[in-house]
C-alpha positions in Angstrom: 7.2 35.6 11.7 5.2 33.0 14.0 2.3 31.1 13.1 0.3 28.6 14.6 1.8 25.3 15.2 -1.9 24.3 14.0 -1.6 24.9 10.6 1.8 23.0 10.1 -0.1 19.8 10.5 -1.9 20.4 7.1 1.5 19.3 5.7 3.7 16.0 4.7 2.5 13.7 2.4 -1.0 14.4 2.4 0.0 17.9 1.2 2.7 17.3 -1.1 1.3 14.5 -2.5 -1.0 17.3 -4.2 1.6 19.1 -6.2 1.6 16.9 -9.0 -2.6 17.8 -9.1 -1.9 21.4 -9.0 1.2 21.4 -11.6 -1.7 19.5 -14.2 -3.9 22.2 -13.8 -1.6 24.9 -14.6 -0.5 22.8 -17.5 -4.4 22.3 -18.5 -4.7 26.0 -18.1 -1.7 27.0 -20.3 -3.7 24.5 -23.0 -1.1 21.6 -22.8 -2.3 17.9 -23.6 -2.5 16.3 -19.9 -5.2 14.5 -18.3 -6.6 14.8 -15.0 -7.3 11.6 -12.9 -6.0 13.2 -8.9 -9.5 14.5 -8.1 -13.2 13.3 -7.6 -15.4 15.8 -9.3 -17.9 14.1 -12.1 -17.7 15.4 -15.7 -21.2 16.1 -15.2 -23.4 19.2 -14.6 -25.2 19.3 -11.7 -29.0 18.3 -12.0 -31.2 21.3 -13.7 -33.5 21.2 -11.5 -31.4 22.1 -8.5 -29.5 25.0 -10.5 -32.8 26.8 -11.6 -33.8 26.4 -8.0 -30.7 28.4 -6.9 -31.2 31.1 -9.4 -34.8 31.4 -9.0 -33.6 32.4 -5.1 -31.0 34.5 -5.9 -33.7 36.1 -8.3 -36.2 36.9 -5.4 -33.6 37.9 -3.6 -32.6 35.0 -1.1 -28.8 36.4 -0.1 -29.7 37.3 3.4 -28.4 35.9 6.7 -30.3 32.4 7.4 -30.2 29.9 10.7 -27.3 28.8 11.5 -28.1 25.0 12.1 -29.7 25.3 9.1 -33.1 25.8 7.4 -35.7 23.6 8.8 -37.0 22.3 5.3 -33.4 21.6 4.4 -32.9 19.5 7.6 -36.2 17.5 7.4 -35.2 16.3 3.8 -32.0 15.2 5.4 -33.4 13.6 8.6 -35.6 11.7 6.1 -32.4 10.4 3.6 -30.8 9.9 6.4 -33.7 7.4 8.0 -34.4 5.5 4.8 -30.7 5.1 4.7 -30.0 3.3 8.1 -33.2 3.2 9.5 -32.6 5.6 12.6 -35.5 8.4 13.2 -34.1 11.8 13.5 -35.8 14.6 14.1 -34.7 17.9 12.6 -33.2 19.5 15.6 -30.5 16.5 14.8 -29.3 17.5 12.3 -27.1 20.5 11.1 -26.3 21.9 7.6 -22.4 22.8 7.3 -20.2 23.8 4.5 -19.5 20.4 2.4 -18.8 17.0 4.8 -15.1 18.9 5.2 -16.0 21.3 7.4 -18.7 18.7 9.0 -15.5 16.5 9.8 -13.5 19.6 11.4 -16.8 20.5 13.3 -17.1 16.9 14.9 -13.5 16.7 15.9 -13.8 20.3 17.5 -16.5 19.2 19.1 -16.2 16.1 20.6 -12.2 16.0 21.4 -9.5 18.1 23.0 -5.9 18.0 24.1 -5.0 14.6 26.0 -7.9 12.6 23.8 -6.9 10.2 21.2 -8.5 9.8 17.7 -8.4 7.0 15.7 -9.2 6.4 12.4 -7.7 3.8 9.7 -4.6 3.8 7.6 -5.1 4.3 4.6 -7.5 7.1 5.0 -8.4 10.3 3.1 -5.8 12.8 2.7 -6.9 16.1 4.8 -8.2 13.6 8.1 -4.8 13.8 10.1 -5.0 17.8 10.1 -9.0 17.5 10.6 -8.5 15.3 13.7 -5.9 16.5 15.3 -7.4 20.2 15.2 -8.6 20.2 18.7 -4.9 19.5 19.6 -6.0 15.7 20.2 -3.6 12.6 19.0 -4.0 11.0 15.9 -4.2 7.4 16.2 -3.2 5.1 12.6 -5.0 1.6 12.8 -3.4 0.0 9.9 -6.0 -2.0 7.6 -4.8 -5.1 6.5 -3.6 -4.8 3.3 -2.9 -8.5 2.5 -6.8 -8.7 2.5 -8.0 -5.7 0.1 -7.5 -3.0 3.1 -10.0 -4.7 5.2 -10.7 -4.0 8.6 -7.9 -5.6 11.4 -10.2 -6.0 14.5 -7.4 -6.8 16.4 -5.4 -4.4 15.6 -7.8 -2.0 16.5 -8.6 -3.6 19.7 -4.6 -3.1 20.9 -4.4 0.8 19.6 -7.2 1.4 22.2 -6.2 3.5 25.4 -8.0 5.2 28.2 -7.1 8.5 26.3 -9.3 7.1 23.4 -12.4 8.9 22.4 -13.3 8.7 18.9 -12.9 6.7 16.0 -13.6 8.4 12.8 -13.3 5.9 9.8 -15.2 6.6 5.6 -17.4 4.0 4.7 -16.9 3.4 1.2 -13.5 4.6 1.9 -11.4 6.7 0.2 -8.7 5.5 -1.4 -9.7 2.1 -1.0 -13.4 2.5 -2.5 -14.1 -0.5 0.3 -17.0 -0.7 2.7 -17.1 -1.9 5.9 -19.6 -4.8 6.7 -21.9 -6.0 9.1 -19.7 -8.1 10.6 -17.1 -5.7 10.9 -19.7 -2.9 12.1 -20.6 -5.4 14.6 -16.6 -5.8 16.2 -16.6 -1.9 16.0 -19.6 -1.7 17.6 -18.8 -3.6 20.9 -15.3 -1.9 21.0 -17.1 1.0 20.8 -19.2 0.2 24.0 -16.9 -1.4 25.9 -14.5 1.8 25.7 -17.2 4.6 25.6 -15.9 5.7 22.1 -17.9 7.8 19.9 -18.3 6.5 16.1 -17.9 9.5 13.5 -19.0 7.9 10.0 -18.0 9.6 7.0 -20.7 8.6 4.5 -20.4 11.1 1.5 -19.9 8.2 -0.8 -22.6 6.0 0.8 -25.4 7.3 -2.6 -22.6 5.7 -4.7 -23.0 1.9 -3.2 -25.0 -1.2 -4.5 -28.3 -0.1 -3.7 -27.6 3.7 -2.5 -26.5 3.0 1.0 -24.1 1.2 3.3 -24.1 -0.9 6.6 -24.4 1.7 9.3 -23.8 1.9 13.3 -26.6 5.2 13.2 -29.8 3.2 14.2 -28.1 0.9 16.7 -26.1 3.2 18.8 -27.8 6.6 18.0 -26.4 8.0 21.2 -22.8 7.8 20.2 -22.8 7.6 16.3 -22.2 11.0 14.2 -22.7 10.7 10.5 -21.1 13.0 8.4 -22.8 13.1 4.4 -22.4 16.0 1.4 -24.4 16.2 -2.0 -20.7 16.6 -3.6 -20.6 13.4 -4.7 -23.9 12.1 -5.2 -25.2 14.8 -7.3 -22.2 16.7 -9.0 -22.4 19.3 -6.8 -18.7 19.5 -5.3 -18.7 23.2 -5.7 -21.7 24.5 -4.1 -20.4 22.7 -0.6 -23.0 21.8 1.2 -22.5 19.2 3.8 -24.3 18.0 7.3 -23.7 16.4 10.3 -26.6 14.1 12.0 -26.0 13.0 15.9 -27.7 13.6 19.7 -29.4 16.6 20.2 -26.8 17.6 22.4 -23.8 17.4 20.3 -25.5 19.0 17.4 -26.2 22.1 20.2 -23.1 21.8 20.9 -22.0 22.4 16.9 -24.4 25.3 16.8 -22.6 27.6 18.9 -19.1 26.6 17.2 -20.7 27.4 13.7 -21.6 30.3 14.6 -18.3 31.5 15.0 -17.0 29.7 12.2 -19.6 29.5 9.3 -22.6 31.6 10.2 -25.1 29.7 8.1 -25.0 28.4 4.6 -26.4 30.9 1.9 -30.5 30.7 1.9 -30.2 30.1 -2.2 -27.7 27.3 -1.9 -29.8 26.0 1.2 -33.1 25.9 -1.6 -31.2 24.0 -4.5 -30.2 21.4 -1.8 -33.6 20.8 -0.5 -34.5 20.1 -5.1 -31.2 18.0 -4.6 -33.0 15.9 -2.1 -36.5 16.0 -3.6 -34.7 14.1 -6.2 -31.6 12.3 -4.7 -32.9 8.7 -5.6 -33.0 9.4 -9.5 -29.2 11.7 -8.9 -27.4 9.0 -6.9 -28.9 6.4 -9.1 -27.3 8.3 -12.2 -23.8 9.0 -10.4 -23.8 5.2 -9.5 -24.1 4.1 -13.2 -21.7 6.7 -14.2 -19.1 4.9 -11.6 -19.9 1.7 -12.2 -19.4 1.7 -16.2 -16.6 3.8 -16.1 -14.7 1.4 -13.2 -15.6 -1.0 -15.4 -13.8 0.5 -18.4 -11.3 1.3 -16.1 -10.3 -2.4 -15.2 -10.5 -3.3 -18.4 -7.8 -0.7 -20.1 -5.7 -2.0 -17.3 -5.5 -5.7 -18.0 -1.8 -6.8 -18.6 -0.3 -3.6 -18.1 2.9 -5.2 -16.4 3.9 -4.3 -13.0 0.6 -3.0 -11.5 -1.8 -4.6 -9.8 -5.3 -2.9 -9.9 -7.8 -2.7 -6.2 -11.3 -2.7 -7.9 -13.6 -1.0 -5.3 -16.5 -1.4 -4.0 -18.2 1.8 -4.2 -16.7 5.1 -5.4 -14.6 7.1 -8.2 -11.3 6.2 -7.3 -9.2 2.8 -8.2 -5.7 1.9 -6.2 -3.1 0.4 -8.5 -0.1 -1.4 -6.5 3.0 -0.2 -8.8 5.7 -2.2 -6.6 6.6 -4.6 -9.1 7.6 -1.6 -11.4 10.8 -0.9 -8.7 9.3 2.7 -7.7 7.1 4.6 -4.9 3.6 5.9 -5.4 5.4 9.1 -5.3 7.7 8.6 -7.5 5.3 6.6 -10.1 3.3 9.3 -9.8 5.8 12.2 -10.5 7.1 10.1 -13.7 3.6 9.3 -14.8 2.8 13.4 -15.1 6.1 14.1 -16.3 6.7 11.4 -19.2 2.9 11.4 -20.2 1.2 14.2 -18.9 -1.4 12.5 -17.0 -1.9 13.2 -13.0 -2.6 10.9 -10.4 -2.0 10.8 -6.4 0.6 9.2 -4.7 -1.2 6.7 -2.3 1.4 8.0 0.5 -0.9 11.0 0.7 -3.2 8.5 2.5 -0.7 6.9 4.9 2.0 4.4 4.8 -0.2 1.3 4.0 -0.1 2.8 0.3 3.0 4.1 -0.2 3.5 1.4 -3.2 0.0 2.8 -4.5 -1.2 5.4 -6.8 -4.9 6.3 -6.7 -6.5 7.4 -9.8 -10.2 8.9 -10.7 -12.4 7.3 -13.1 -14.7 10.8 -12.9 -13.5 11.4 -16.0 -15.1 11.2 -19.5 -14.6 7.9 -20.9 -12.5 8.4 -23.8 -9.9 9.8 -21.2 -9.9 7.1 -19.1 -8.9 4.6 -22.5 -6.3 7.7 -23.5 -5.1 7.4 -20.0 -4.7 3.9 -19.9 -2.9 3.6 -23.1 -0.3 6.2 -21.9 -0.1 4.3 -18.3 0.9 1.1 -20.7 3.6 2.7 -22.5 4.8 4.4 -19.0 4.9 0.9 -17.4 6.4 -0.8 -20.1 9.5 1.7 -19.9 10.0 1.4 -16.5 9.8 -2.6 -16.7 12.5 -2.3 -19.5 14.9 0.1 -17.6 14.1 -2.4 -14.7 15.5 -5.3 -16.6 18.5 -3.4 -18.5 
């Protein structure tokens, strides 16, 4: 049988590097003592507020077809985060609601590229973004981050990976893996590359609640003619499950969008479109929350990892997720990562999943409850102590 040569590029190690997360949940299922640290979703509920909203619309019957772009309320609470955020004015018709900052992604890329284009984006980068940007059938484009400096952004490098083919540059800011955000300064260099080669700038900020002070350095306000940001309520308010996502940018693009979605998506459900407008009502309390949940338990994290020999902890920025270097223990992310589940039961993801910048990295989630990440820690100890004495034997 033939299939399209599409779906092959959701492969490699951004695929495989998930095998090790899917063989913890079947051991989790089957009741087996293993910990989960290879996904971002909070051990938290999401906010009451926002569920009885959802139910009280199911209730009186909200399950009927709604707007594709989105319903108007919905995308006035979102033109208004976004503006407080960055300080660009949207209006609503800028803004559409999509299903989680996933699908926003795939929506941009469809929408602003096609075969012969180049995209660009930075190595490492999140797992699913090589298949997401090359989907129109345009070329993905690795600017490697320098990793001598904490992954920070390489503007030269940047500069000589443009082409005349280039037309976008997709990039997370805070990242994931890295839990790094980019500056103003490096905003800035982006900025007049951006100009000078008529690129368009789509910013992934789904973890921008989870940064000091609930946002991030942006591009939106400066350059609002050729800046898409991409945000979700996953994150920011527990809510990875009820994936709802948006995309801001020009009137035109997000016209442009509408007649794709409808095709593809067809409108979020009207009850899940009401608990995200609560969600928003009462974002500044949420994200404020999430960030104190991330910031004690990266703490905690850090500190359980203190003289474990052969790793190297990345403490980030903004985020769920910390980067250890495991080269000193002699292996591979991929292979640290396999022994890790299979000695001691506890998952993480092999930083190759993210490019080849972190192939000597693991990335693990601190989304966890915090007497797992201390139980985790301990067992990543006793891990890296065997491999340092089958190292020396």
């Amino acid at each position: 049988m033939k299939f399209s040569q599409l779906v092959k590029r959701v492969g490699g190690d951004g695929a495989d590097a998930w095998d090790t997360h899917y063989r913890a949940l079947a051991a989790k299922e089957r009741g087996e003592n293993v910990i989960i640290l290879s996904v971002g979703d909070p051990d938290v509920v999401t906010p009451a507020p926002v569920v009885a909203r959802a139910v009280d619309a199911l209730h009186a019957g909200d399950t009927h077809y709604t707007a594709i772009r989105g319903r108007s309320a919905l995308r006035e609470r979102i033109a208004q985060r976004h503006t407080s955020r960055c300080g660009q004015r949207l209006t609503p018709e800028q803004v559409i609601v999509l299903c989680g900052a996933q699908n926003a992604l795939l929506v941009a890329m469809l929408c602003l590229t096609q075969p012969g284009d180049e995209a660009l984006t930075f190595d490492p980068m999140y797992s699913t973004y090589p298949a997401s940007l090359e989907a129109s059938g345009a070329a993905l484009i690795r600017v490697p981050l320098n990793r001598d400096a904490g992954f920070r952004l390489d503007l030269d490098r940047l500069q000589s990976a443009l082409t005349p083919r280039s037309r976008v540059l997709s990039f997370a800011t805070p990242g994931n893996p890295t839990g790094s955000i980019l500056s103003t300064a490096e905003l800035a260099g982006i900025a007049e590359l951006a100009r000078a080669h008529d690129l368009w700038i789509v910013a992934d900020e789904v973890y921008a609640g989870l940064a000091p002070g609930g946002r991030v350095p942006s591009l939106a306000a400066q350059m609002p003619e050729r800046v898409v940001t991409i945000g979700s309520l996953s994150k920011s308010h527990a809510m990875c499950g009820w994936r709802v996502g948006w995309m801001t940018g020009p009137r035109e693009l997000i016209d442009h969008a509408e007649n794709l979605v409808l095709c593809m998506l067809y409108g979020l459900p009207g009850f899940i479109q009401e608990a995200a407008i609560t969600a928003l009502d009462l974002a500044d309390e949420a994200e404020g929350e999430m960030r104190r949940y991330c910031e004690r338990r990266a703490s905690l994290m850090l500190e359980h990892l203190q003289g474990i020999p052969g790793i190297r902890p990345l403490s980030p920025q903004a985020g769920m997720f910390m980067l250890l270097d495991v080269r000193d223990t002699g292996l591979e992310g991929a292979g640290f990562a396999r022994g890790f589940f299979d000695c001691h039961g506890v998952s993480c993801i092999a930083g190759g999943a993210f490019g080849a910048q972190t192939r000597d990295y693991v990335r693990l989630s601190f989304a966890v409850d915090e007497s797992l990440i201390v139980e985790a820690c301990t067992r990543l100890r006793r891990y890296c102590i065997d491999l340092c004495a089958e190292a020396r034997a």
